[in-house]
Each structure stands twice: as C-alpha cells, then as structure tokens.
C-alpha positions in Angstrom: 4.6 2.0 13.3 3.8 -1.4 11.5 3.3 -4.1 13.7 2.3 -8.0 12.1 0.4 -10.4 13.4 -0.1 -14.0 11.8 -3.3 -14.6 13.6 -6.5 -12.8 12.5 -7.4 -13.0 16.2 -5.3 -11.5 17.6 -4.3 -8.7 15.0 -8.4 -7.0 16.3 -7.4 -7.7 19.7 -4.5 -5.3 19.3 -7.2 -3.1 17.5 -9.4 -3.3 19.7 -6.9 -2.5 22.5 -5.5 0.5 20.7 -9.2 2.2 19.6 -10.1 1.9 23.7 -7.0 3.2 25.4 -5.8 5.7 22.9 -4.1 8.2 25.3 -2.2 6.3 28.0 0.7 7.7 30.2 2.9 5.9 27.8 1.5 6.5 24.2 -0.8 8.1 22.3 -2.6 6.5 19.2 -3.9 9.2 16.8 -5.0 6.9 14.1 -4.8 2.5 13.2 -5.3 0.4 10.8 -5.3 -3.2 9.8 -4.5 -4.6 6.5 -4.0 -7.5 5.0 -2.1 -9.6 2.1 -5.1 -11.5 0.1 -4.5 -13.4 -3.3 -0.5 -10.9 -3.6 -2.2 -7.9 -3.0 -2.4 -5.8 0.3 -6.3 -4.5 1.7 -7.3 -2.5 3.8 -9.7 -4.7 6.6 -10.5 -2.6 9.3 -9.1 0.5 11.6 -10.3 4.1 13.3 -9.0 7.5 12.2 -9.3 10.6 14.1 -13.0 10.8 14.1 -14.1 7.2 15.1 -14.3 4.0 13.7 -14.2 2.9 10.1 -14.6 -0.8 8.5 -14.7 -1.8 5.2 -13.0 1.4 3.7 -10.9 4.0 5.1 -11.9 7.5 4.4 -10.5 10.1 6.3 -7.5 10.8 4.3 -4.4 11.7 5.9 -1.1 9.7 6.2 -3.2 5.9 6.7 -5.5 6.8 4.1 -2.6 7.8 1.5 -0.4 4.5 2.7 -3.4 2.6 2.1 -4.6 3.9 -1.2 -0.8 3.1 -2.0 -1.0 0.1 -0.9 -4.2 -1.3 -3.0 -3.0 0.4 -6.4 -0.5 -0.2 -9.2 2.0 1.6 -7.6 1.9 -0.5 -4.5 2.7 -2.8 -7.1 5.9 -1.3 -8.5 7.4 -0.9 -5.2 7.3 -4.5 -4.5 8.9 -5.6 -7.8 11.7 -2.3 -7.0 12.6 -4.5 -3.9 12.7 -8.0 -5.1 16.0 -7.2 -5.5 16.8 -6.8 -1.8 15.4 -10.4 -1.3 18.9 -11.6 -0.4 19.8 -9.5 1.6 19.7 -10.4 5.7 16.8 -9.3 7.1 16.4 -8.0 10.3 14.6 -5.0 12.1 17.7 -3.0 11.5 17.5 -3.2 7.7 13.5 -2.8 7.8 13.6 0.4 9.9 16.9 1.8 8.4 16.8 0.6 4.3 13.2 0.6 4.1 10.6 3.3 4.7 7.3 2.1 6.7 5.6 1.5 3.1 8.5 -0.3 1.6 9.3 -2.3 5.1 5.3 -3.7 5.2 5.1 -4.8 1.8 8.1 -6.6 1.9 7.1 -8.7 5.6 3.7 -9.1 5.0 3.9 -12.6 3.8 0.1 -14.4 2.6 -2.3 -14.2 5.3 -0.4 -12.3 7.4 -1.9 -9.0 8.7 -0.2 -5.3 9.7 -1.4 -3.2 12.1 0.1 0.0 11.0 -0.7 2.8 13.7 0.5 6.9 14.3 1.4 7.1 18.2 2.9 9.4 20.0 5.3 7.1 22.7 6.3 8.6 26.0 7.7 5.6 26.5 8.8 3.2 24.1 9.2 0.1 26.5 5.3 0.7 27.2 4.0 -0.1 24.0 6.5 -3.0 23.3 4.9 -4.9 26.4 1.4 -4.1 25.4 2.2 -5.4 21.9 4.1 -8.6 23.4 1.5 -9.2 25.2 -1.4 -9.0 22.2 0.9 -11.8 20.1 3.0 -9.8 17.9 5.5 -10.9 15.7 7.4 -7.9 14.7 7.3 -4.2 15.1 8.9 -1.5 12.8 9.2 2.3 13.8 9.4 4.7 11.3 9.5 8.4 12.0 6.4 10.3 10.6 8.4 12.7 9.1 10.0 10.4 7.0 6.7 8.3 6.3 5.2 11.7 5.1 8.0 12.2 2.6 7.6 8.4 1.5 4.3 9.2 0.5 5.1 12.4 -1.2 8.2 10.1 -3.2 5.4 7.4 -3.8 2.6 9.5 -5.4 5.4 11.6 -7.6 6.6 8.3 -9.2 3.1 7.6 -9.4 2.6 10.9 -11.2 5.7 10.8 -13.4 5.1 7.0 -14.5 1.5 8.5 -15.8 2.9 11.2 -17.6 5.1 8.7 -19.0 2.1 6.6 -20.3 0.1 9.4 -21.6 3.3 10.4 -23.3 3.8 6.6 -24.9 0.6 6.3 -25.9 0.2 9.4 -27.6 3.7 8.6 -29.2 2.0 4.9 -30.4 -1.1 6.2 -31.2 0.7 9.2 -33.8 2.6 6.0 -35.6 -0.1 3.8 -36.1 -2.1 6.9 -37.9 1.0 7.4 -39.8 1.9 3.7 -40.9 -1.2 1.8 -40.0 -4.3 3.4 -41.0 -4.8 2.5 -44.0 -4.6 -1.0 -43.5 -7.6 -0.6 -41.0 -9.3 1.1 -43.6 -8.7 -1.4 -46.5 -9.6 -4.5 -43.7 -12.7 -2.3 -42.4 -14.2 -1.6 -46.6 -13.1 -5.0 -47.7 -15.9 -6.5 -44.6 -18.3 -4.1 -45.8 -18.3 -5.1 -49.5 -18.5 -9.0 -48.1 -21.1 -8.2 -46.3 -22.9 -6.3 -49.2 -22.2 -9.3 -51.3 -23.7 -11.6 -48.8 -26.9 -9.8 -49.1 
C-alpha cells in the first residue's frame, strides 16, 4: 500500500501510528516505510521492518528493502522515463492501482517534496484503515496486491539484469573496435609526448 502525504508532519505521524498499533482488529502492519522525492530522486527517510525500527537506511531486505533499493538506483530511473509516456493519460486511483504496479504508481505521484508511506498490511477490514489514514492527513492511497508487487520486483531486477548484460556486452563490443582501428593512434599520440618531452630535457 502506498499512501502520500504532502506534509513532513504528518507523513511520521502516520508512522508513528502504524509502528505502535501494528496488529489491530482491522489490520495488520508487517512492515513501513517512508520515502521521499529530494532533488528528482526518491530516498528512503525512515520506517520499521519486522524486527524493529530503522532510520537512515533500511536493511532488512525483503519486499521494502528491494522496492527501496529500486527506488534509489538507475533503474528506478528507467522506469520513470518508461512512463512519461503515460503523462496524458487521466489519472485517477483506478489507472494507478490497475495500469501501474505499486513501484510504477509511487514514482509517478510522488511529486517534489512529497512523501510515500508505502506499508505491507494485512486488512480485515478495509474501511478501518481508510479512516485511520483520513484522519492522519492523507492525500491518496493505492493498494496493490503483494503478490503482484513481488512479481514487480522480480520484472524490475531482471530488466535491471538484462540492461547490464547489455552494457557489458557494448562495451566489450567498443572496447574490441577501438583495439582494432584505434590503437595505434594512441600509440603514435602517447611516443610523440614522450620524444617532446625528451627533447625538452
């Protein structure tokens, strides 16, 4: 669930909140985080996992930890540019939660400044959570199922993979041409500098 808040304030209020009433009768929260867009790019700032509290950097792994390390690296990146082109499209929760998986759906409403709470609960009932949200200041909440966040992440980290192997590739390619065409020239520029500098002295 991503939830965004455009007051810093309140966005560890709802932190806060979430970190002492974990198990309720209407919800669960297994794990929370909050990040924010700084300077384009989105940071992690604060959050708990399942072993207690964490600030500054997250560290425990799991889904957060892999949607935040997504987040702060190139690819995180690459997905924004893949969904400038979805810009004019209407937007509404319907098209965030439907055309958009939770990674996707947070880059593209977290606007400067703006923070995400981005959460793994367990709802017994849905209606509960909304009112404790509405009533912490929230702007806009997106539910994503975690089955289909997980398989985000796998998509996410095997574009990741496949863009390296296309780099390593490239390079290699570029580095095998220059040797063949360009070497020499390096070589001539490199021993004409040397007998300068031999002349110099």
């Amino acid at each position: 669930m991503t939830v965004i808040f455009t007051d810093e304030c309140k966005a560890y209020r709802a932190l806060s909140t979430l970190r002492h009433s974990r198990i309720t009768e209407g919800y669960a929260v297994l794990e929370a985080a909050i990040v924010a867009r700084e300077k384009g790019k989105v940071v992690f700032w604060d959050g708990f996992g399942t072993h207690g509290s964490l600030a500054g950097e997250w560290t425990t792994g799991g889904l957060l930890g892999s949607m935040i390390g997504i987040f702060a690296g190139p690819l995180g990146v690459l997905l924004e540019r893949s969904i400038d082109s979805m810009i004019s499209m209407p937007f509404t929760h319907e098209v965030a939660e439907q055309e958009m998986g939770l990674i996707q759906s947070t880059l593209y409403t977290l606007d400067e400044g703006q923070m995400a709470l981005i959460s793994i609960v367990q709802e017994n009932n849905v209606s509960v959570f909304n009112y404790v949200l509405s009533q912490l200041g929230s702007q806009f909440v997106c539910r994503h199922d975690v089955i289909d966040v997980e398989a985000e992440i796998d998509q996410a980290y095997e574009v990741e993979r496949e863009l390296q192997r296309e780099a390593h590739q490239r390079m290699n390619n570029q580095r095998h041409e220059y040797f063949k065409n360009g070497s020499d020239d390096v070589r001539d520029r490199i021993r004409s500098q040397f007998e300068q500098l031999k002349q110099n002295f």
